[in-house]
C-alpha positions in Angstrom: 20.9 11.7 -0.9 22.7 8.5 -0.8 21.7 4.8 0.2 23.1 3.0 2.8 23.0 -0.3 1.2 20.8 -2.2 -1.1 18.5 -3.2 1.3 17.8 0.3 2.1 17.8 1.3 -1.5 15.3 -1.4 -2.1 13.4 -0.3 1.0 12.8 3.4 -1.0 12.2 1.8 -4.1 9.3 -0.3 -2.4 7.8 3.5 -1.7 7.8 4.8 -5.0 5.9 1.6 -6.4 3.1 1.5 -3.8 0.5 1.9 -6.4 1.4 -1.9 -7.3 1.2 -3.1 -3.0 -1.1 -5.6 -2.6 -2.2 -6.5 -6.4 -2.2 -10.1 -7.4 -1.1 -9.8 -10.7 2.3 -8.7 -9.8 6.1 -10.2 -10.0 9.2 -9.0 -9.0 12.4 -10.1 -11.3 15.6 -9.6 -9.7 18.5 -8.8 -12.1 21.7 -11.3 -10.3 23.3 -10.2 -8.2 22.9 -6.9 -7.2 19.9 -6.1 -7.9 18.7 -9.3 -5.4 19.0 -7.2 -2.4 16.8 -4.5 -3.6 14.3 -6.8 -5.2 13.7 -9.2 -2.0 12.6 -5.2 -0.4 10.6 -4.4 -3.2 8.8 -8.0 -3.4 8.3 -7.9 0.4 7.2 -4.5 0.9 4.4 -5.2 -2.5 3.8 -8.3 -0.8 4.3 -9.8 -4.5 6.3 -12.9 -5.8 9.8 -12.5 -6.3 11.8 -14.5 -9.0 15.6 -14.2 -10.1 16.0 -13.3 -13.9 19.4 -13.6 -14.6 21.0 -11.5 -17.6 24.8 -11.3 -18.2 26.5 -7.9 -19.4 28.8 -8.7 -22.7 31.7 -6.2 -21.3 34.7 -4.9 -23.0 37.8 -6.8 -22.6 39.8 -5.6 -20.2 37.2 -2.8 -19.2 34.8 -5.3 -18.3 32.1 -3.0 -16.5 31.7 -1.3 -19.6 29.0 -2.8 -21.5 29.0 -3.3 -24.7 26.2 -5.2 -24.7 23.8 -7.9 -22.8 22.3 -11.6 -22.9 19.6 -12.7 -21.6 16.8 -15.5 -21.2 15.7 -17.3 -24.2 19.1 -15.8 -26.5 18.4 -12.4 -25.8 21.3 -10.3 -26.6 21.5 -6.7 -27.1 24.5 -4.3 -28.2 25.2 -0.5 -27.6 26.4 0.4 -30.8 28.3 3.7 -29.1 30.2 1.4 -27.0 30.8 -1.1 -29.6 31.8 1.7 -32.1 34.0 3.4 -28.9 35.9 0.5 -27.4 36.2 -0.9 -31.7 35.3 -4.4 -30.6 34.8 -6.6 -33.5 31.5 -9.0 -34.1 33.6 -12.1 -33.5 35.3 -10.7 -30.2 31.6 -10.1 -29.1 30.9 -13.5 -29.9 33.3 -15.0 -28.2 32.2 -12.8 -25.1 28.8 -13.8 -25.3 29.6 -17.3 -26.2 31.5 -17.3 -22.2 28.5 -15.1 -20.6 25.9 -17.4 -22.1 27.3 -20.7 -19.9 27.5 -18.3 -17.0 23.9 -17.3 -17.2 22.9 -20.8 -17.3 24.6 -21.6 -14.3 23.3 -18.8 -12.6 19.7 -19.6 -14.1 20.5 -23.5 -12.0 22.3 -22.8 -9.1 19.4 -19.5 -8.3 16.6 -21.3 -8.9 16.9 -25.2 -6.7 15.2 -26.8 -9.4 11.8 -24.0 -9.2 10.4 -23.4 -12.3 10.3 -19.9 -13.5 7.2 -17.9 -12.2 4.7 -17.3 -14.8 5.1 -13.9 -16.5 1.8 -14.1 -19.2 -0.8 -11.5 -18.4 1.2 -9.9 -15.8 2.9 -7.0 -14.8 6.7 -7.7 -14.4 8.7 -5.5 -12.5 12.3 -5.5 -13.2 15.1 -4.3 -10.2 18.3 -3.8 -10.6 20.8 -2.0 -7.9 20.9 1.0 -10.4 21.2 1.4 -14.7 24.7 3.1 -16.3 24.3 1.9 -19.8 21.6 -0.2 -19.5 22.6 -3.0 -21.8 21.8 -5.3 -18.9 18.6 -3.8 -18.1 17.5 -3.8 -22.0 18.0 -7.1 -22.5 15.9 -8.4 -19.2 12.9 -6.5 -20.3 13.6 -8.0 -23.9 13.9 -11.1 -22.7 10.8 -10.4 -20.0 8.5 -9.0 -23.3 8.7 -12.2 -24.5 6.7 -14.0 -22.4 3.9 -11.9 -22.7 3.6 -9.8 -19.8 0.6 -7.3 -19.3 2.8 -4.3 -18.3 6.9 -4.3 -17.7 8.1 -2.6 -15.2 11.8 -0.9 -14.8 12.5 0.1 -11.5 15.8 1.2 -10.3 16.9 3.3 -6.8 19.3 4.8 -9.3 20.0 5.7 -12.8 21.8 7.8 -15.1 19.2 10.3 -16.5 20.0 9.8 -20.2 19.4 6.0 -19.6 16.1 6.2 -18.1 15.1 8.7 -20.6 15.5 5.8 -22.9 15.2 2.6 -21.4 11.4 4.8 -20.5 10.7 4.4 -25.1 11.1 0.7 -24.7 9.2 -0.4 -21.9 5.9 1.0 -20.3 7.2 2.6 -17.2 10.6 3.5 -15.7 10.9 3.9 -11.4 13.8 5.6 -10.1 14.4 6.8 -6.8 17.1 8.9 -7.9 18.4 10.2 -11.7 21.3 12.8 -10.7 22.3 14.9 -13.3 26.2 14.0 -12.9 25.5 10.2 -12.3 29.5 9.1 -12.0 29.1 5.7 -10.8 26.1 3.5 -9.5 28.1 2.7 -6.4 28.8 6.5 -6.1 25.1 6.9 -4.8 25.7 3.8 -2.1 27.5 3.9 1.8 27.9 0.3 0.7 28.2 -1.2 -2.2 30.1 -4.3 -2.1 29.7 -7.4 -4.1 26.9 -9.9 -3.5 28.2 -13.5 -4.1 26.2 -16.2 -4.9 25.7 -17.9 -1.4 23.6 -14.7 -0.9 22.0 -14.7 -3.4 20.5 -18.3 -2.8 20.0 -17.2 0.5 17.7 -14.1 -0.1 16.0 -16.4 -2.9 15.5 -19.4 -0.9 11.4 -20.0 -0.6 
């Protein structure tokens, strides 16, 4: 099985959290960028709120998709000590990286929102989407970043994930959702017909009330 895009991935996520369609006490957060797409399907076919919850992966130079950590929200950050250990990048390197991610994710947090305040997370259950997990390290630090603000239940749901990932990312938060966990994972734009980049004029334009 394969999706044809993230609007159809989000559109199969949507089906495998029907249980929470139709409940007021839900939000959707959309990791930026690509997990926008999927979360505008999953907020509209819930009929819940969707928000943007921006979190930037901490990547290693010059392999910058892998992750050796995340940022989020409120100073969040989370490492992957394998990956840190692996790619032998020092404290102050990941410093520096964060240091560059941090003003990113405080653009993103301006130019996404228009000014809207965040929605209100206390007492709720927050459902976190993302276009699919590898590591992770992005992932753990939204729902850190999510726990935070008090939230009745959080939520990870995913059209795709590498099994190992979910197995784990399932300890640290009250429920994981995936549409698919393949046993030889590869790639999370191995499971998509298309998976190109989302830019920030979409996004704005999928978030725009």
């Amino acid at each position: 099985m394969r999706f044809r895009d993230r609007a159809h991935a989000g559109q199969l996520l949507a089906a495998e959290l029907e249980e929470y369609s139709g409940r007021d006490d839900v939000t959707v957060l959309a990791l930026p960028r690509g997990g926008v797409p999927v979360a505008l399907e999953v907020a509209r076919g819930l009929g819940a709120p969707l928000d943007v919850f921006p979190v930037r992966k901490l990547g290693v130079p010059g392999h910058e998709e892998l992750a050796v950590g995340a940022i989020g929200p409120g100073g969040v950050r989370v490492t992957n000590p394998l990956v840190v250990a692996e790619a032998r990048v020092g404290r102050d390197e990941i410093d520096a990286i964060a240091e560059v991610e941090a003003r990113e994710l405080e653009r993103q947090e301006r130019l996404y929102r228009g000014g809207r305040p965040p929605l209100e997370l206390a007492g709720r259950t927050a459902i976190l989407v993302d276009d699919g997990l590898a590591t992770g390290a992005s992932m753990r630090a939204a729902a850190l970043a999510a726990s935070a603000r008090l939230p009745r239940e959080v939520v990870v749901a995913v059209p795709v994930a590498a099994e190992s990932t979910a197995r784990e990312l399932s300890r640290e938060v009250d429920r994981v959702v995936c549409v698919l966990t393949p046993p030889r994972f590869l790639a999370v734009g191995a499971w998509y017909d298309d998976f190109g980049p989302v830019g920030d004029d979409e996004v704005r334009r999928l978030l725009a009330p």
